[in-house]
C-alpha positions in Angstrom: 0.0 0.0 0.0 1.6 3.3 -0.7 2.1 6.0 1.8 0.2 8.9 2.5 0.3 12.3 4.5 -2.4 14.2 5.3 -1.4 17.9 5.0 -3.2 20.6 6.2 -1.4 23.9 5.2 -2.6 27.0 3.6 0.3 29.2 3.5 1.2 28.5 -0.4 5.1 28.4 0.1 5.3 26.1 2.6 2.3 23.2 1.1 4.4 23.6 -2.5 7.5 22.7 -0.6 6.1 20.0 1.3 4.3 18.8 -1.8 7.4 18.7 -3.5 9.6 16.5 -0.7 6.3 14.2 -0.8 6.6 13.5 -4.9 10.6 12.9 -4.6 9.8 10.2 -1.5 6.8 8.5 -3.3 4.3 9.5 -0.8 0.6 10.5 -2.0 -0.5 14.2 -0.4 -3.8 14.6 0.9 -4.7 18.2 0.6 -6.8 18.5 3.7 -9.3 21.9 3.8 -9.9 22.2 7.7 -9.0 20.6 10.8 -12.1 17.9 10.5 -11.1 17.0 7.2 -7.6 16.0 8.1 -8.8 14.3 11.4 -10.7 12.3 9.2 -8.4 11.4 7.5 -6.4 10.4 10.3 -8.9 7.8 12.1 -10.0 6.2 8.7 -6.8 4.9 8.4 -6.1 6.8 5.0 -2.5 8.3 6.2 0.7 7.3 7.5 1.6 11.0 8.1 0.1 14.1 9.6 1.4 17.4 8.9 0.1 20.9 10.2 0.2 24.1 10.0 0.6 26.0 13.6 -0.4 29.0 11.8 -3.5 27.5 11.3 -6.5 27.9 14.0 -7.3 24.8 15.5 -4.0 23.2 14.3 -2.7 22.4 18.4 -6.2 20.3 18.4 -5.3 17.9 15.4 -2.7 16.9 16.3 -3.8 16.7 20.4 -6.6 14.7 19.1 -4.6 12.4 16.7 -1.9 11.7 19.6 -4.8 10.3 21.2 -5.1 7.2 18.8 -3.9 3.7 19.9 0.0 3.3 18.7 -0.9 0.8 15.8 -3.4 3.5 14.8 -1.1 6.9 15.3 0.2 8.4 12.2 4.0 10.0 12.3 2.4 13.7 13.5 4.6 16.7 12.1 4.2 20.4 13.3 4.9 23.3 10.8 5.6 26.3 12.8 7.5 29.7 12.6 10.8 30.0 15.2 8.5 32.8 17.7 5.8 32.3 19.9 2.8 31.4 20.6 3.7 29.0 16.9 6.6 27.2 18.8 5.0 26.9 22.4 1.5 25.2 20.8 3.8 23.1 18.2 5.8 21.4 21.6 2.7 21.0 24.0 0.5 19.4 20.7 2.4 16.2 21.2 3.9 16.7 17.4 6.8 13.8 17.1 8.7 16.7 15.2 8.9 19.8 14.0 9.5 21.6 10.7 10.3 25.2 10.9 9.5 27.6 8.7 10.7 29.0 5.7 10.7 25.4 5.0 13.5 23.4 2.4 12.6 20.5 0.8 15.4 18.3 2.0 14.8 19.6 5.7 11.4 18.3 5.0 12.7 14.8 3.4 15.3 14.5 6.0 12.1 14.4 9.1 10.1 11.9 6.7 12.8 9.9 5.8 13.3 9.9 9.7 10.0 9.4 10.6 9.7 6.4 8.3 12.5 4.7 9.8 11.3 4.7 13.1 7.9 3.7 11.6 9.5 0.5 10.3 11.5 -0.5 13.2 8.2 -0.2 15.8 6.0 -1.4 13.2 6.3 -5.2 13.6 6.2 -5.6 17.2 3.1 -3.0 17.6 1.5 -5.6 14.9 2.3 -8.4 17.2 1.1 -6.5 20.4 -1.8 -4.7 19.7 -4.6 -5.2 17.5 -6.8 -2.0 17.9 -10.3 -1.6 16.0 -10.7 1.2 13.9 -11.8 4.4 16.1 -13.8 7.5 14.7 -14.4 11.3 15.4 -17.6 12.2 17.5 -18.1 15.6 17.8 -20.1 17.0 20.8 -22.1 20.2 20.7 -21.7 22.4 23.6 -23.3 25.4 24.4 -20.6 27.8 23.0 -18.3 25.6 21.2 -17.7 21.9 19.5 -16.1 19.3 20.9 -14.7 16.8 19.1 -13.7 13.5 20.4 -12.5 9.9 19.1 -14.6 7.3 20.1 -13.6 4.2 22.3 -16.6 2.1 21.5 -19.8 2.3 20.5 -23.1 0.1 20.9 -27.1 0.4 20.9 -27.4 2.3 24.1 -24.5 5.1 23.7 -21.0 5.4 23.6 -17.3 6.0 25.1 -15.2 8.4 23.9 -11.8 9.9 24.9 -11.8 13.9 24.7 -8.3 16.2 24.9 -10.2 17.6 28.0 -12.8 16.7 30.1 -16.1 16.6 29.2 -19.0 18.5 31.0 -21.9 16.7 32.3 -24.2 17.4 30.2 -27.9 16.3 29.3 -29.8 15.7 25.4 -26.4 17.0 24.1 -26.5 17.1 20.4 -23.9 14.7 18.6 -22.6 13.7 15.6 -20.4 10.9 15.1 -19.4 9.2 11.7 -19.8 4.7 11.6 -16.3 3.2 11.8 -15.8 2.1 8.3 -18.9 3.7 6.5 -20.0 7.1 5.1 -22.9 7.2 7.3 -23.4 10.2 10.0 -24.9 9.2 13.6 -27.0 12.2 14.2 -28.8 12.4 17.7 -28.7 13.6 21.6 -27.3 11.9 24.2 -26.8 12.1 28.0 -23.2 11.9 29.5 -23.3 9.3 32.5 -20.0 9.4 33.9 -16.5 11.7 32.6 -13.4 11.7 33.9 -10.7 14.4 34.6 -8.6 13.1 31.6 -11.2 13.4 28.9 -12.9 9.9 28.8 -16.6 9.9 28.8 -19.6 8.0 28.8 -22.5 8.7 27.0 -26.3 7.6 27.0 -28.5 7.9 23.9 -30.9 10.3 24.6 -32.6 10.2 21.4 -31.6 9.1 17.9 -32.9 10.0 14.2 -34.7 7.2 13.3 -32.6 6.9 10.1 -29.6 6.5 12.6 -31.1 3.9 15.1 -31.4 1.8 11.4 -27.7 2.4 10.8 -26.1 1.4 13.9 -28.4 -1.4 14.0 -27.3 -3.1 11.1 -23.3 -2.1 11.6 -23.4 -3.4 15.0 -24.9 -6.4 13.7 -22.6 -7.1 10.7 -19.4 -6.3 13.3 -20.9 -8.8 15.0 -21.0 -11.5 12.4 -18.2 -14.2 13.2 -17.9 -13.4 16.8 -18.3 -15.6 19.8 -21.5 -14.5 20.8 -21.0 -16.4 24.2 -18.1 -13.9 24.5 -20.2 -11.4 23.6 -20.3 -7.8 26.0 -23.5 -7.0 27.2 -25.6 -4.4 26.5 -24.1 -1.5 28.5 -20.3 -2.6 28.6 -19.4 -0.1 26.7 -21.0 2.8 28.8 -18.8 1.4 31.6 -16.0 4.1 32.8 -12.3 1.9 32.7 -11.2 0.5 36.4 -8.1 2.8 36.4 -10.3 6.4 36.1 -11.6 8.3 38.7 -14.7 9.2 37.3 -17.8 11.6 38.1 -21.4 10.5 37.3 -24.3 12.2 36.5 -26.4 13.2 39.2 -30.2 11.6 39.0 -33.0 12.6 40.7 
């Protein structure tokens, strides 16, 4: 399969030298538009690199949100950022592996792929061996002045788990969208959050889905399903359970 970065970069120098160290090395560019787009990108499995812009609003969350993906998920995560601050500051807190500072040269910017790719290859076959992870998605929450977006941990009938860069507020019949793992379809709906924990993990109740979405996941979590030990199988609200190792807050009910 060949390899791909996600780029998301509107300053034209700096995306036409990038684009030019990706052609020399063989790896496809994905010319992401916004911050969704490239996290997309990122939890469907499409790239093997992520590179962005700290110029860029947003940009610190990308890559906060991708470092949040199981290693055998996590794409190589490069930081484009000038040498002053506040570019520099967000560029080292993000979590970005490296960074490429600007005005960028194109073998500066084949030197930290090349890199990058090496280190890939040496992990790669023991995180194989190690870890197999299923495919995670973007959720994104709607809060009362802002959106949240997430990357979900599970999903089932009843509601979800997800794992946030912060914590999530408690929060009842909170709009939602989340895209199925592995489809183009769109979960659209309101849900409750049950329990959250300091670190971002959450667990969330369906409140009340679209009917055309209650059909979707029906028929995804049936077909995931297919070929699995149903003895084995988790019950119905496993996955609204908060993990063993979080301290956790739960919703208050009356």
């Amino acid at each position: 399969m060949r390899k791909a970065a996600a780029v998301l970069c509107h300053d034209h120098a700096s995306f036409r030298t990038l684009q030019t160290a990706l052609i020399d090395l063989d790896i496809e560019l994905q010319n992401c538009s916004s911050p969704e787009a490239a996290l997309h990108s990122v939890v469907s499995g499409r790239c093997s690199t992520l590179i962005v812009d700290f110029d860029l609003a947003g940009a610190d969350e990308v890559i906060r949100m991708a470092a949040l993906l199981p290693p055998a998920q996590r794409p190589a995560l490069l930081a484009v950022a000038s040498r002053v601050w506040p570019g520099t500051g967000r560029a080292f807190q993000s979590g970005a592996s490296r960074i490429l500072y600007r005005p960028l040269e194109r073998d500066q910017v084949k030197t930290a792929l090349t890199a990058q790719a090496h280190a890939e290859k040496k992990h790669a076959k023991t995180r194989r061996r190690s870890e197999r992870c299923e495919l995670k998605t973007m959720v994104y929450l709607q809060l009362d002045h802002a959106t949240l977006p997430a990357i979900t941990i599970d999903i089932g009938e009843h509601g979800l788990a997800l794992q946030a860069s912060e914590p999530v507020p408690m929060s009842s019949n909170l709009p939602f969208r989340c895209k199925l793992p592995g489809t183009a379809f769109t979960l659209h709906g309101h849900a409750d959050v049950i329990w959250a924990s300091e670190h971002g993990r959450a667990g969330l109740f369906f409140s009340r889905l679209a009917p055309a979405s209650r059909k979707h996941l029906k028929q995804w979590l049936s077909r995931r399903a297919r070929g699995k030990d149903h003895s084995k199988e988790k019950d119905a609200v496993h996955e609204l359970r908060p993990p063993a190792d979080e301290h956790v807050s739960f919703a208050v009910t009356e």
